[in-house]
C-alpha positions in Angstrom: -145.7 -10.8 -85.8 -142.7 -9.8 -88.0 -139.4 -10.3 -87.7 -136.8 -7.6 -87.6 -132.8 -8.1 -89.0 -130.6 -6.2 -87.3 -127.3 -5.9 -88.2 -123.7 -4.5 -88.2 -124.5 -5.0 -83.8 -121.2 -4.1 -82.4 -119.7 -8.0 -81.1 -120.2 -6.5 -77.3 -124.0 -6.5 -77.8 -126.3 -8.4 -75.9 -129.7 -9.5 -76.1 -130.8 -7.6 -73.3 -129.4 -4.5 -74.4 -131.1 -4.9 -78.3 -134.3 -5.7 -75.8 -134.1 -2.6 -74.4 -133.1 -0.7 -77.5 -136.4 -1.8 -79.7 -138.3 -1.9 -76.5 -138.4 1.9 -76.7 -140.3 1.9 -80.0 -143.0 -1.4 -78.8 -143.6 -4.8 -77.1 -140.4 -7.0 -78.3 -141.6 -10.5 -78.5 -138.4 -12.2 -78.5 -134.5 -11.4 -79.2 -131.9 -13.6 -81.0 -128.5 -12.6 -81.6 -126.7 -15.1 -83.5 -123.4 -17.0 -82.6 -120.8 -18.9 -84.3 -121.6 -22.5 -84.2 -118.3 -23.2 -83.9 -116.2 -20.7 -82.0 -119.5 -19.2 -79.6 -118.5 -15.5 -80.9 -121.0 -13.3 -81.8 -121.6 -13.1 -85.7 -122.8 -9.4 -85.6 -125.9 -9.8 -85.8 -129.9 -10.9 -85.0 -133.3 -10.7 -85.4 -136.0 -8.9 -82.8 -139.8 -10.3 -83.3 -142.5 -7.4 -82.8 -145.9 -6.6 -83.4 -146.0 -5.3 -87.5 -147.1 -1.6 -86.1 -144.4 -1.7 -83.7 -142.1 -3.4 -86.2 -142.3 -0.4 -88.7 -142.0 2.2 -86.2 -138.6 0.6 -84.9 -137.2 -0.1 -88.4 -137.7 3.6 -89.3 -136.3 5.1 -85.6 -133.3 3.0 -85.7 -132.2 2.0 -88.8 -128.5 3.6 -89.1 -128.6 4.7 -85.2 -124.8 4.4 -83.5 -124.6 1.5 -81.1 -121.1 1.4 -79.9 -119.5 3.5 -82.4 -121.6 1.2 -85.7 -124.3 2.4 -87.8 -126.8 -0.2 -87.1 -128.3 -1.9 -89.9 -132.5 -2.5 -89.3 -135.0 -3.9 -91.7 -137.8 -6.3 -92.1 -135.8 -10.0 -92.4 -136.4 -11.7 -95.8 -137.5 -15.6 -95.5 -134.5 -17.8 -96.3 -134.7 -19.2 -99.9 -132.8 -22.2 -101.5 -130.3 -24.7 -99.9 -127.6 -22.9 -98.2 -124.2 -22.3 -100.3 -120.4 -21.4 -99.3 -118.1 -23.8 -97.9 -120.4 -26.1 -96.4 -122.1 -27.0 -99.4 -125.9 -27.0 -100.5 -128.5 -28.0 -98.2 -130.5 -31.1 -97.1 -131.8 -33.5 -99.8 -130.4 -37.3 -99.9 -126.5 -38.1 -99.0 -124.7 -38.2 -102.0 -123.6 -42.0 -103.0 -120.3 -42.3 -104.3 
């Protein structure tokens, strides 16, 4: 199974829509587009799970293909590395004693 990124979605997108939209190039095993955690909004983008055959052959058919009016943005998702970053600070270890 690999797991696709897919970004620059326009913020009306839904998952059914991205379904049907890779579902055209193979089985789609699953759809996540991602939220806000704090507002519910749509962050832009998500990540589609396919077969790696069918992965490739959507990467290369849609990467940069207009979805209301935004060049989409398709490629094999990198692992997440490290301990987060940005406002929120680093990630997990022990609480810091002060």
């Amino acid at each position: 199974m690999t797991k696709i990124y897919v970004g620059n979605l326009p913020f009306s997108a839904t998952d059914s829509e991205i379904r049907d939209l890779f579902a055209q190039h193979g089985t789609v095993e699953s759809v996540s587009l991602i939220t806000d955690r704090d507002t519910g909004r749509p962050r832009g983008f998500g990540f589609v799970e396919m077969s790696r055959a069918d992965a490739s052959r959507a990467i290369q058919n849609l990467n940069g293909k207009d979805l209301g009016g935004r060049p989409l943005r398709v490629n094999e998702a990198q692992e997440r590395t490290g301990g987060g970053g940005g406002a929120r600070g680093g990630g997990g270890g022990a609480p810091k004693r002060w």
